[in-house]
C-alpha positions as CSV (number, residue, x, y, z in Angstrom):
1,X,-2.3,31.8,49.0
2,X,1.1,30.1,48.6
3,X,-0.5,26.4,48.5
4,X,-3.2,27.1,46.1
5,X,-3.6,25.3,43.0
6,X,-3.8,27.1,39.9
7,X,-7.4,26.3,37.9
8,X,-5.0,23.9,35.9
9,X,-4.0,22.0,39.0
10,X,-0.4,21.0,39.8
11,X,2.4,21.1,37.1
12,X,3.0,17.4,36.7
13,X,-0.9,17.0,36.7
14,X,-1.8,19.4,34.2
15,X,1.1,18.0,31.7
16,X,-0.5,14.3,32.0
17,X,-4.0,15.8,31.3
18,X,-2.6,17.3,28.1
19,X,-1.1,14.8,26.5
20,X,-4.3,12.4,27.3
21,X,-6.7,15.3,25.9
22,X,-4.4,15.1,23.0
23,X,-5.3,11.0,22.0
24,X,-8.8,11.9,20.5
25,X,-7.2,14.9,18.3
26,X,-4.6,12.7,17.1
27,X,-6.6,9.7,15.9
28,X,-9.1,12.4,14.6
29,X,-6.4,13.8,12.4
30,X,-4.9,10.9,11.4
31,X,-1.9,10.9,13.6
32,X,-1.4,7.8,15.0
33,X,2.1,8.2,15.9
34,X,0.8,11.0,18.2
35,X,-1.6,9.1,19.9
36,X,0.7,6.2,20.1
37,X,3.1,8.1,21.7
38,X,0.8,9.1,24.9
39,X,0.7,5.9,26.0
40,X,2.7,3.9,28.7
41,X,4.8,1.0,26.8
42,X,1.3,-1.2,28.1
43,X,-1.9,-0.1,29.1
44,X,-4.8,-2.2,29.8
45,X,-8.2,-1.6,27.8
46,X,-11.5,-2.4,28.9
47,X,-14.0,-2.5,26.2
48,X,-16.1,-4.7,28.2
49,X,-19.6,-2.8,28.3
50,X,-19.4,-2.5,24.3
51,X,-18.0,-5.7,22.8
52,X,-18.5,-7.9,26.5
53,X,-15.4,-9.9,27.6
54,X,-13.0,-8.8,30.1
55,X,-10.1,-5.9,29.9
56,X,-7.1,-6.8,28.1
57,X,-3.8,-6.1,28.5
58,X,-2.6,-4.3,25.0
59,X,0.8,-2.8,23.3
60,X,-0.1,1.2,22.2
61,X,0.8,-0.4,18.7
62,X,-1.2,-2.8,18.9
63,X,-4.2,-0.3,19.8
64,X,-3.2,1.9,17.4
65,X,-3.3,-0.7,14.2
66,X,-6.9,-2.0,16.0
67,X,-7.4,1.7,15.5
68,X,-5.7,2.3,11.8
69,X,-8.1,-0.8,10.4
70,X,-11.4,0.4,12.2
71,X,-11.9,4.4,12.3
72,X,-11.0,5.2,8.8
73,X,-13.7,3.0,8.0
74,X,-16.4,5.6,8.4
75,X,-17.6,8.9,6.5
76,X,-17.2,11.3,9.8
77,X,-15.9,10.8,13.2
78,X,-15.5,12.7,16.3
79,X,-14.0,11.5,19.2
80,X,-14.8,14.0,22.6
81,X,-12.6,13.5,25.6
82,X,-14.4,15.7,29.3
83,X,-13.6,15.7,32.6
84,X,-10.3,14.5,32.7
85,X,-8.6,13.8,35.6
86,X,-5.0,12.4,36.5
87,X,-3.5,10.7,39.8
88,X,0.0,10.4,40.3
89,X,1.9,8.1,43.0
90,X,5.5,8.2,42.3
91,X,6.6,7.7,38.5
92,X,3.0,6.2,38.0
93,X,0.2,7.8,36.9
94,X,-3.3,7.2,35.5
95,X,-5.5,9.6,33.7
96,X,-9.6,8.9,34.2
97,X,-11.8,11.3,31.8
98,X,-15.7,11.0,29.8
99,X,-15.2,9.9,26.0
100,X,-18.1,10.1,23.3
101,X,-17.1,9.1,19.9
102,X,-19.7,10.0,17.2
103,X,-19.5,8.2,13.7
104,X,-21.1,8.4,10.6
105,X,-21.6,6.0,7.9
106,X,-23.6,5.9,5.2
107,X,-26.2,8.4,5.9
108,X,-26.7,7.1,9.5
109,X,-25.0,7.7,12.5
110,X,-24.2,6.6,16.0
111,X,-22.4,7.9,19.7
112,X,-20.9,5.7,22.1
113,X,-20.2,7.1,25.1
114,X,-18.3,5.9,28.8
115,X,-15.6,6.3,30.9
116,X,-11.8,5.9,30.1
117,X,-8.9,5.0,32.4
118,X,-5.6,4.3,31.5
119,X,-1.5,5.0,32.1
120,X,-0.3,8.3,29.8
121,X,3.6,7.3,28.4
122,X,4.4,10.8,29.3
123,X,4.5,10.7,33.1
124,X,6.2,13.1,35.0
């Protein structure tokens, strides 16, 4: 079967899909600079089912100080990334995948779950 894809999909695919898996790792661990970096120079994020509004146009730096001020704030967190997904047209390319993020905080705790979409800096 020359044409078939391996289970990881095509190269260029698979690459995107790592360095997206990798954002929840890095922000778990501290490693902002990591997460940062698998950004495109600006992404749009839509936070609109949690906090209302409409999706905003946003610097990964920005994002990642929003990030550096809010996250550390809590006793535990895990962030969860599933079923991700890239498509690439050209030198574009968007990743699509499930996040849950589960906190705790004094003794109580909460999950947020939803979809994520966005532009990985690594492209192909």
């Amino acid at each position: 079967m020359p044409d078939a894809l391996s289970p990881a999909g095509d190269a260029d695919s698979a690459k995107i899909i790592a360095v997206v898996s990798s954002i929840p790792l890095a922000v778990g661990i501290g490693r902002y600079d990591i997460a940062e970096a698998a950004f495109a120079p600006e992404i749009v994020i839509d936070t609109t089912s949690l906090w209302g509004g409409a999706p905003q146009p946003v610097t990964p730096a920005a994002l990642m100080d929003g990030w550096r001020g809010f996250v550390p704030g809590f006793d535990a967190t895990r962030h969860e990334l599933s079923g991700v997904e890239a498509r690439i047209d050209g030198d574009t390319a968007e990743a699509m995948g499930a996040t849950v993020s589960a906190r705790r905080c004094g003794g109580r705790s909460a999950s947020i779950a939803g979809g994520s979409a966005g532009s990985p800096g690594a492209g192909k």
